[in-house]
ROMARGU-608218 format. One line per 10 residues: number of its first residue (from 1); their letters; for each residue x, y, z of N, C-alpha, C. Coordinates in steps of 0.02 Angstrom, whole numbers, plus 50000, padded with zeros to 5 digits. Layout:
N
NUM) a) X/Y/Z/X/Y/Z/X/Y/Z; ...
END
This chain:
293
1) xxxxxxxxxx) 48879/49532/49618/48862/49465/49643/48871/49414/49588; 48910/49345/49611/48891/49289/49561/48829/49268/49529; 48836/49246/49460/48765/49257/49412/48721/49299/49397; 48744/49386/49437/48678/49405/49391/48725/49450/49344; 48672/49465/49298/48697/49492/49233/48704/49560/49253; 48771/49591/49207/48801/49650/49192/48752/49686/49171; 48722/49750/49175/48678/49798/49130/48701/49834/49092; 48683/49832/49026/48728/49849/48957/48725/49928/48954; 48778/49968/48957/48724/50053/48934/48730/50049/48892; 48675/50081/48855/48656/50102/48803/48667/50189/48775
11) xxxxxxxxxx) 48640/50209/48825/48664/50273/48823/48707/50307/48881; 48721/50350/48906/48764/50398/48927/48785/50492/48926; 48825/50497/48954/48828/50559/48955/48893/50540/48892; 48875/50603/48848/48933/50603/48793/48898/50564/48735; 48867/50517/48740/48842/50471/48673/48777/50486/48672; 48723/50468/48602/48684/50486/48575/48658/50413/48558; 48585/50369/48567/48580/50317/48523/48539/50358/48458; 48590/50304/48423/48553/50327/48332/48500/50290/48307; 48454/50350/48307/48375/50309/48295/48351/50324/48238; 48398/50354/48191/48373/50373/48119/48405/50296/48072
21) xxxxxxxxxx) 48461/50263/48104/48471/50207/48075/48451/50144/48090; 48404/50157/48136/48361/50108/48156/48285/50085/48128; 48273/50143/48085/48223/50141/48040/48225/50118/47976; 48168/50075/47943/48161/50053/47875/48204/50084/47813; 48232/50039/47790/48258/50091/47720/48206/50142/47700; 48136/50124/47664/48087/50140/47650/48074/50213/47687; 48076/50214/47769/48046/50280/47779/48114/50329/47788; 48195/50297/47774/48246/50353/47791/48253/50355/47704; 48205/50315/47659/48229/50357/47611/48176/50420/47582; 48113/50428/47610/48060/50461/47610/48113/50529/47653
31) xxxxxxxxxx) 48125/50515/47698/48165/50584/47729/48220/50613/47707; 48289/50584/47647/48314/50611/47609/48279/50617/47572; 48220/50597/47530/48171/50628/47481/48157/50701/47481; 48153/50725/47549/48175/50820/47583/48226/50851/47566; 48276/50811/47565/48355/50847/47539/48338/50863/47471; 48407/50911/47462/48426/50949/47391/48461/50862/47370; 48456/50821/47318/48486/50778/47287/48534/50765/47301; 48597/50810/47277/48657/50822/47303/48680/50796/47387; 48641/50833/47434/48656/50818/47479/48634/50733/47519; 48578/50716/47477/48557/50644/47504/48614/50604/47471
41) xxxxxxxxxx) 48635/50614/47417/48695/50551/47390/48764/50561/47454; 48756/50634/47477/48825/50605/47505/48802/50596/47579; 48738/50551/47601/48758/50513/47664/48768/50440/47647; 48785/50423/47596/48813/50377/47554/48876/50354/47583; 48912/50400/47618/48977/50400/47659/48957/50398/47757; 48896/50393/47765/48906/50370/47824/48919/50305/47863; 48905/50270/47827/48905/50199/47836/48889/50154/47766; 48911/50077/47793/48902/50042/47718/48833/50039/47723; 48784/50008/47760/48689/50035/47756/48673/50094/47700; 48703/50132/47723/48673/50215/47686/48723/50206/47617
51) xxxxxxxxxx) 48755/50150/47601/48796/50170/47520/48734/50166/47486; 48688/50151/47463/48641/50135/47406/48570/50173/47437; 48554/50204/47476/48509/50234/47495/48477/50259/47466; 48532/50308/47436/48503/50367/47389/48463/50341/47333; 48504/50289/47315/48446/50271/47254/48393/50245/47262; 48360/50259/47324/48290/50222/47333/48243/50275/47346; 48272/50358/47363/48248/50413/47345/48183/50428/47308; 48153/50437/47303/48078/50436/47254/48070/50501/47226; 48114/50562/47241/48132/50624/47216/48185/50665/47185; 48186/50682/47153/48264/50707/47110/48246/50762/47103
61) xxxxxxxxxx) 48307/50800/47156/48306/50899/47151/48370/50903/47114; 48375/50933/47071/48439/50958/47031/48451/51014/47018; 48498/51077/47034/48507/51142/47012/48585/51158/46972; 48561/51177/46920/48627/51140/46891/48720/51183/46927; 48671/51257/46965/48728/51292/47010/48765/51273/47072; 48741/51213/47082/48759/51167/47137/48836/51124/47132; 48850/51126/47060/48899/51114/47021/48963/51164/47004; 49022/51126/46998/49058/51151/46975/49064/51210/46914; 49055/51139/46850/49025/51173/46783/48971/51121/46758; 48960/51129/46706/48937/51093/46654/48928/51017/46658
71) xxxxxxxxxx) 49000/50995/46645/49005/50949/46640/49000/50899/46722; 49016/50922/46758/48994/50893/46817/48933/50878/46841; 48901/50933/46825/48833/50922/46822/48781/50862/46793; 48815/50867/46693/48777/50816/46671/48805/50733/46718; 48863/50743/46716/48904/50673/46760/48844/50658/46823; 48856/50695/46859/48815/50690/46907/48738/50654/46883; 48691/50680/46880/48618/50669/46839/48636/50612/46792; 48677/50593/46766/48683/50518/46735/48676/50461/46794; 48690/50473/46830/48664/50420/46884/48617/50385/46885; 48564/50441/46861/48491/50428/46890/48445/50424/46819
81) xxxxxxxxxx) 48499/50399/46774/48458/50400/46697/48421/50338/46713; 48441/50272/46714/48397/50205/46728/48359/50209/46791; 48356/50251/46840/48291/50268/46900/48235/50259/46861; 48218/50191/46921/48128/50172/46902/48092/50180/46977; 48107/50220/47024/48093/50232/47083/48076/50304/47090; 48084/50348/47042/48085/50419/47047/48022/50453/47038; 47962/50463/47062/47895/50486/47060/47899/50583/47062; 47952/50593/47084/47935/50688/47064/48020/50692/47066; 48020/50757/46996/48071/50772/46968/48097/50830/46972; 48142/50897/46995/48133/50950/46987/48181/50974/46964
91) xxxxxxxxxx) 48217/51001/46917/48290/51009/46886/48264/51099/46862; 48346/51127/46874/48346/51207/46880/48409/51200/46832; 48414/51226/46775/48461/51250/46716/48483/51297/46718; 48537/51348/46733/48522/51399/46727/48568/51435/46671; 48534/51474/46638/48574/51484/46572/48660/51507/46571; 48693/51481/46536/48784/51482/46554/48809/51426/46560; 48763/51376/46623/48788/51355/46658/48794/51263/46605; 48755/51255/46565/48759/51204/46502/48740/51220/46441; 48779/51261/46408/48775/51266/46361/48782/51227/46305; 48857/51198/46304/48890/51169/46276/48848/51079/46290
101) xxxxxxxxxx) 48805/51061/46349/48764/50982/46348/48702/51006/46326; 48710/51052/46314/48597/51050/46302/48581/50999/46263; 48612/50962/46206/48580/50928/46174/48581/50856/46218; 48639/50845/46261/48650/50774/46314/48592/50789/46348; 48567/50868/46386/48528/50829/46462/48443/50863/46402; 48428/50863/46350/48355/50845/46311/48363/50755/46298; 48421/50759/46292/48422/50671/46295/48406/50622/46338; 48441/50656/46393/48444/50640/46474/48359/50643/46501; 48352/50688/46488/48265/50719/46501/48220/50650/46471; 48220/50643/46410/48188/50591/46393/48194/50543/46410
111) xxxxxxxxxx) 48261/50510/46410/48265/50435/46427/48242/50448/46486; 48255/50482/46531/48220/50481/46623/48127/50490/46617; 48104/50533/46602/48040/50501/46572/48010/50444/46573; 48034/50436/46487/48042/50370/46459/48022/50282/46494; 48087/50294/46541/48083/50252/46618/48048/50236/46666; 48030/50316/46701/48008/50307/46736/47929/50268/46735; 47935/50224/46774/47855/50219/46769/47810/50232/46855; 47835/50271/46884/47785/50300/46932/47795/50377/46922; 47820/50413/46893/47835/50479/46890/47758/50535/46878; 47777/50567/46946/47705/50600/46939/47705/50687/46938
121) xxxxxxxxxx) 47773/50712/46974/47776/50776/46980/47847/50794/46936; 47835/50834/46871/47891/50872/46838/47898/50937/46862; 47933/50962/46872/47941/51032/46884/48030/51069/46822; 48009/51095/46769/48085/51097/46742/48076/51168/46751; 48136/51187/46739/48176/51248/46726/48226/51240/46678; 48208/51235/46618/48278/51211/46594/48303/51250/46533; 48291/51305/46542/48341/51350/46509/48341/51337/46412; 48267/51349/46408/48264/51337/46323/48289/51272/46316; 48277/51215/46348/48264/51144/46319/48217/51108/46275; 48214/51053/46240/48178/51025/46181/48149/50966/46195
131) xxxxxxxxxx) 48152/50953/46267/48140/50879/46251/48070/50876/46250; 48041/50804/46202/47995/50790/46187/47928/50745/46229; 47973/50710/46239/47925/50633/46300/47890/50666/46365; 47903/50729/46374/47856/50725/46432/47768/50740/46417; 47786/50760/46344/47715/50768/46321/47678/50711/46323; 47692/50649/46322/47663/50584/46322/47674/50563/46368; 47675/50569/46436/47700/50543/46492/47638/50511/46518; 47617/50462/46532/47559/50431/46560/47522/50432/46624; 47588/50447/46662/47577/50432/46765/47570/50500/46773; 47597/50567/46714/47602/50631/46733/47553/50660/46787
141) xxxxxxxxxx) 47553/50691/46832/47490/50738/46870/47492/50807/46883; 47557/50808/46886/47584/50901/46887/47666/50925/46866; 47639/50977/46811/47667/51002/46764/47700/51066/46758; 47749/51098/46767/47776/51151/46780/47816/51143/46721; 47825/51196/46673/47875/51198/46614/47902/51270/46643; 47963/51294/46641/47980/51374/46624/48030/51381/46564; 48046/51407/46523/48083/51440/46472/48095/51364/46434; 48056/51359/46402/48043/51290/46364/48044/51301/46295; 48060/51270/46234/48007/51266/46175/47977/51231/46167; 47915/51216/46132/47863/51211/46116/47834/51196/46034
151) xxxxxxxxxx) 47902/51236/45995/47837/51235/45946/47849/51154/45918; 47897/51124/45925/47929/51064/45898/47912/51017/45925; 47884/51009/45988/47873/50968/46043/47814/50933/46059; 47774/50971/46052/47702/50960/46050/47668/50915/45995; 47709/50900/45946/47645/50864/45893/47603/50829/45911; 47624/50788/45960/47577/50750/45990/47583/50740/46068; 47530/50757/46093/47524/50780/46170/47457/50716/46190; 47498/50669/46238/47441/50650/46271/47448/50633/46364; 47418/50657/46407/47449/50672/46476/47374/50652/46510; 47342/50591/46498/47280/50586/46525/47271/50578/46602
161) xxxxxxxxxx) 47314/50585/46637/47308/50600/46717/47341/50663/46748; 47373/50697/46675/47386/50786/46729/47306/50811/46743; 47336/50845/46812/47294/50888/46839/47314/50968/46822; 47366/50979/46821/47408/51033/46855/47444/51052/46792; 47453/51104/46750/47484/51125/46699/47507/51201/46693; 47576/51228/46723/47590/51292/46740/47653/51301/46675; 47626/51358/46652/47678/51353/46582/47710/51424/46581; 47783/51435/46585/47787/51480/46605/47853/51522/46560; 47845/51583/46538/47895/51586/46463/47901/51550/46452; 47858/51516/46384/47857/51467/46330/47866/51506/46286
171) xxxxxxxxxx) 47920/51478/46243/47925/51510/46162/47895/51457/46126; 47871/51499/46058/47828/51486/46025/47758/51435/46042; 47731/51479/46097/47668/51439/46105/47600/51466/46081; 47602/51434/46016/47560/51464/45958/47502/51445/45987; 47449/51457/45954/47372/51421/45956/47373/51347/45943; 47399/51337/45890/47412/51259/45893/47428/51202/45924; 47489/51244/45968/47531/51213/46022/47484/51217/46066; 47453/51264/46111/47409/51277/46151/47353/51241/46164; 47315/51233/46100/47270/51176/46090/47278/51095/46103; 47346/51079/46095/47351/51019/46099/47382/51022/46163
181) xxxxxxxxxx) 47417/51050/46197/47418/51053/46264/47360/51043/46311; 47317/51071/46302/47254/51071/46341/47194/51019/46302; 47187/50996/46271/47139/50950/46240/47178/50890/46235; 47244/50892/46263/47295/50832/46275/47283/50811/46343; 47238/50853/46414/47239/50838/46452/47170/50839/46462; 47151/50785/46458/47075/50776/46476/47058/50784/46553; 47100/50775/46605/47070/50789/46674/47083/50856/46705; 47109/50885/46647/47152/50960/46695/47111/51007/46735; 47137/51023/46792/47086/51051/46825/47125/51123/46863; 47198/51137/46843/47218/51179/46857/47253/51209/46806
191) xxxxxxxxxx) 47271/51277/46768/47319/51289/46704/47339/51374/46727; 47399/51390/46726/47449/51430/46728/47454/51448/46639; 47465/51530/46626/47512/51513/46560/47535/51603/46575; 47594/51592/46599/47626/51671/46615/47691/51680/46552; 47683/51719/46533/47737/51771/46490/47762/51830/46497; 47796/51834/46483/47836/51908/46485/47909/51917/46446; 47888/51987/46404/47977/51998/46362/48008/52008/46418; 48009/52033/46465/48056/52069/46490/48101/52022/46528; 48076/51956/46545/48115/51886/46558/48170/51895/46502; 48134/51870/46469/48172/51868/46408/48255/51905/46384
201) xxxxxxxxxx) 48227/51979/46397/48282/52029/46375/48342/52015/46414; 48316/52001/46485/48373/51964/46536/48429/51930/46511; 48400/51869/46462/48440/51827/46452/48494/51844/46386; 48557/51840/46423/48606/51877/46385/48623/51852/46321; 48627/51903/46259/48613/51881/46179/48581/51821/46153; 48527/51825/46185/48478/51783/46165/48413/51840/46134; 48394/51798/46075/48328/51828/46040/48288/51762/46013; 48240/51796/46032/48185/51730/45980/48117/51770/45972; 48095/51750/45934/48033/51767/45895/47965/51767/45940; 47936/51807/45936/47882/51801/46024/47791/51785/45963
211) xxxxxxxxxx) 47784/51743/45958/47726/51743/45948/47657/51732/45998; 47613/51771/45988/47560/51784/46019/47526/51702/46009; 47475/51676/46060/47462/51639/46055/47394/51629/46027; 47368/51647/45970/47287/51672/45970/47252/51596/45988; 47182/51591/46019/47139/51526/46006/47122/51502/45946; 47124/51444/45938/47109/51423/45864/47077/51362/45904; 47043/51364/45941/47016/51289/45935/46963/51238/45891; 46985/51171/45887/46942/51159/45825/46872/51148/45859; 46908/51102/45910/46831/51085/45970/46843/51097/46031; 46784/51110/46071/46793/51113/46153/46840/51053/46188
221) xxxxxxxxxx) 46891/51078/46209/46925/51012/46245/46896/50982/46290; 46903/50925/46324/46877/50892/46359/46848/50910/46437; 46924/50933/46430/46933/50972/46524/46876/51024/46535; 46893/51080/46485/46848/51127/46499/46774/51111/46506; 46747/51051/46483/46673/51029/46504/46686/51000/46571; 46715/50953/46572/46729/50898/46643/46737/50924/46705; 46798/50952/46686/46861/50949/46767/46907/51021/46753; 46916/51070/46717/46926/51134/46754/46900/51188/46800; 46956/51202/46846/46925/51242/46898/46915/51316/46900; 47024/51289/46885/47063/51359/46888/47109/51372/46845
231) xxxxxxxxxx) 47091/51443/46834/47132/51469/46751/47172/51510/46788; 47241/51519/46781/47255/51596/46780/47309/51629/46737; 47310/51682/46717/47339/51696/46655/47386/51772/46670; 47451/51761/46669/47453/51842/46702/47523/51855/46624; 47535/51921/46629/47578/51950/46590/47600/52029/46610; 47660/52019/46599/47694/52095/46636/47722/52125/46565; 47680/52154/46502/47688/52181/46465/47619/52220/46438; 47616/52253/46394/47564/52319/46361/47572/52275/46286; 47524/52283/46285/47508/52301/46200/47447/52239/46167; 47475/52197/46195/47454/52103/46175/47362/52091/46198
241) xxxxxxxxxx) 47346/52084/46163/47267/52060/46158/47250/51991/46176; 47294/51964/46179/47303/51880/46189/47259/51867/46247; 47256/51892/46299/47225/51890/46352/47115/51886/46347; 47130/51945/46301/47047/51939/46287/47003/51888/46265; 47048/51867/46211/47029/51818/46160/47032/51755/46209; 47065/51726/46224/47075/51671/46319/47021/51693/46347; 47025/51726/46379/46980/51748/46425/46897/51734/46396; 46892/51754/46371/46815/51770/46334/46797/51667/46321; 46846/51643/46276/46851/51558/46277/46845/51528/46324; 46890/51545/46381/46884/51525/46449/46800/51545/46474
251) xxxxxxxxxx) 46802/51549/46493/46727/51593/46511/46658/51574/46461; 46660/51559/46416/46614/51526/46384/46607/51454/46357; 46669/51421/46400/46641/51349/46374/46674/51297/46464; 46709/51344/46464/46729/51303/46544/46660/51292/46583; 46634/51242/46600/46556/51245/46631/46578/51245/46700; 46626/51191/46723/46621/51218/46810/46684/51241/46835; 46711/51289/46795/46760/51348/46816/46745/51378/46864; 46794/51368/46921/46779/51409/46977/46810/51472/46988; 46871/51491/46974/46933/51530/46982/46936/51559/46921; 46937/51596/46900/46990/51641/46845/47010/51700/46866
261) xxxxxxxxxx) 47083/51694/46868/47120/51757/46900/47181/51779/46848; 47161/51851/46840/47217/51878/46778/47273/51948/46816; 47334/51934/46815/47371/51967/46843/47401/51996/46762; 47379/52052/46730/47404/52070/46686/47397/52162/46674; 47450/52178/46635/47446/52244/46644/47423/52302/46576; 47399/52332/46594/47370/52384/46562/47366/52443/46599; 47347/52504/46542/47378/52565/46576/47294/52587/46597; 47274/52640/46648/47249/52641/46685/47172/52655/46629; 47185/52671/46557/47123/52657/46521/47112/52616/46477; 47155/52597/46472/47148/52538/46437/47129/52477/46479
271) xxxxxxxxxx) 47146/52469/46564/47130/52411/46591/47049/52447/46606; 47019/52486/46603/46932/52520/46628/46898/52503/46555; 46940/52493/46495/46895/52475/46439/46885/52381/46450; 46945/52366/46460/46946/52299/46484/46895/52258/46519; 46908/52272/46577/46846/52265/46644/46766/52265/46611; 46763/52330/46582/46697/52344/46537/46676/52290/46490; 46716/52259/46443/46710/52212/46405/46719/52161/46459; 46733/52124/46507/46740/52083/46536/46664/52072/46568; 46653/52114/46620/46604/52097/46644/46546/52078/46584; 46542/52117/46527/46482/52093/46480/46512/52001/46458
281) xxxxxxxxxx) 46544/51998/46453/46559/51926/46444/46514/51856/46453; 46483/51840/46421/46467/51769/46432/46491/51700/46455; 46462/51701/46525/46504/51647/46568/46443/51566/46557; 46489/51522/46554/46455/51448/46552/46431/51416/46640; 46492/51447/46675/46487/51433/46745/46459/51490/46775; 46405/51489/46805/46358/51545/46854/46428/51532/46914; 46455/51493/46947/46482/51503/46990/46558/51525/46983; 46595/51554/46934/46633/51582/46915/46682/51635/46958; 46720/51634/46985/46734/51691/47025/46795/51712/46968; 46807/51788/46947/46831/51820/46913/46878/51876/46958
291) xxx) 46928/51876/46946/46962/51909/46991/47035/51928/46940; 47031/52020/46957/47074/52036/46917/47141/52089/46939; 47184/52073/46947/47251/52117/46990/47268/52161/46960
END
């Protein structure tokens, strides 16, 4: 009929309306925040909207096997060196695979740090890396190190909003180092510290020096009066006493320790002398739950 209006379709059989580009930058970049890194940069190519997306991301997953080699890799992750939007970090090294940049991405590591100023979740893997700055990280809240060093790194540790500290094959994490790790974190209320040679032997012609970590503390750290909950300490080797000497510290100055759980091994009399000395132990927290695998 004359004058009335045409009705527009919208949809149909065969077409789809797109309702993921109908939403805020803000919440489609919270949903590539889910993707592997890699894959959020390349909807970068769906449209001109989505070219700059990625960089509004608030998460950076990186594995460095996702890559060609090496060098593609560090290329890649240079992108995101000036990111002041990036609040959790998670990068996977895997030994081979940068050999020849280790000293570029300890560089890389810092300056991204450095930067960031909302950064709250680290998670590394980085294949016997050095870098220094995350020990001073300010916004820090949770902390995952694996195959790290330590002894160089640490001089000065200050992380006054981690919660969360999982340390996992650390070389050379002496008493010293140890101490300032944890009396570096005045709110900590969760701590991991797992070892094992046999990681280690894995890694092809590689050797390093395994020192035991004994306690040396000068004073009670902060945490352990305040705000620890949960300790847990595990090791898949024989021989090492390291555990006792922790343990017994833990347990006598942590006041409202809730958790301590030790996944460590001993042979079937040596873990019954263990237990024996354990239970006599002097605990600070009556509510203590002790639990041993």
């Amino acid at each position: 009929m004359v004058g009335q209006k045409k009705k527009t379709k919208t949809c149909g059989k065969g077409s789809q309306e797109d309702m993921i580009s109908k939403l805020p930058d803000a919440l489609i970049a919270e949903i590539l925040y889910h993707l592997p890194t890699k894959d959020a940069v390349i909807t970068s190519v769906l449209s001109t909207r989505w070219r700059s997306l990625w960089q509004c991301v608030p998460g950076l997953d990186l594995e460095s096997h996702a890559f060609s080699n090496s060098d593609a890799f560090v290329s890649f992750a240079e992108m995101f060196r000036e990111s002041l939007v990036i609040r959790k970090l998670r990068l996977r090294i895997h030994y081979g695979d940068s050999d020849g940049n280790m000293p570029s991405l300890s560089s890389w590591i810092d300056s991204l740090t450095a930067s960031m100023r909302k950064i709250q979740h680290l998670d590394y893997d980085a294949c016997y890396c050095k870098s220094a700055s995350i020990f001073t990280c300010k916004t820090l809240v949770y902390l995952r190190l694996r195959k790290w060093f330590t002894s160089v790194n640490a001089k000065f540790v200050s992380l006054p909003c981690l919660k969360v500290m999982h340390l996992e094959f650390i070389l050379h994490l002496n008493g010293a180092v140890l101490e300032k790790l944890i009396s570096g974190s005045p709110v900590l209320k969760d701590l991991l510290n797992y070892f094992s040679i046999a990681e280690l032997i894995k890694e092809r012609s590689m050797y390093y020096e395994i020192i035991e970590p004994k306690v040396m503390f000068s004073t009670v750290p902060g945490c352990l009066v305040s705000s620890l909950r949960f300790v847990e300490l595990r090791r898949s080797i024989s021989g090492y006493e390291v555990e006792m000497e922790l343990v017994r510290y833990f347990l006598k100055h942590s006041r409202i320790l809730e958790k301590l759980r030790l996944d460590i091994y001993y042979t079937k009399m040596a873990k019954c002398a263990f237990l024996t000395e354990l239970v006599a132990m002097p605990r600070s927290s009556s509510a203590c739950q002790v639990i041993v695998l």
